[in-house]
N, C-alpha and C positions, 0 to 999 in steps of 0.2 A: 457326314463325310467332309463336308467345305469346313466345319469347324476344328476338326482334329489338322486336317491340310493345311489350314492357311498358316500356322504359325510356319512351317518349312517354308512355306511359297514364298510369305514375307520375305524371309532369311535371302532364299534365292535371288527375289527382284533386289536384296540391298546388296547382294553380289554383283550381280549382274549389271548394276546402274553404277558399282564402285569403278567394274573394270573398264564401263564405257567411260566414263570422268576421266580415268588413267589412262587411258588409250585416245582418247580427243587433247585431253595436255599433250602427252607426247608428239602426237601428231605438230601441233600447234608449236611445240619446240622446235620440232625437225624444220617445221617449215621456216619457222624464227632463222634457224641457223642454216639452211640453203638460201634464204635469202639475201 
């Protein structure tokens, strides 16, 4: 079962690690530009 899964899992965590990257930049903007 972990071997047929993990390739989706993988996919998911390089989604899920994209949108944090994209969402901590942003953040990091905002704060650039309220500052």
């Amino acid at each position: 079962m972990a071997e047929t899964r993990a390739p989706g899992l993988s996919g998911l965590i390089e989604r899920v690690s994209a949108v944090q990257s994209a969402c901590s930049s942003e953040v990091r903007l905002r704060r650039g530009i309220a500052a």
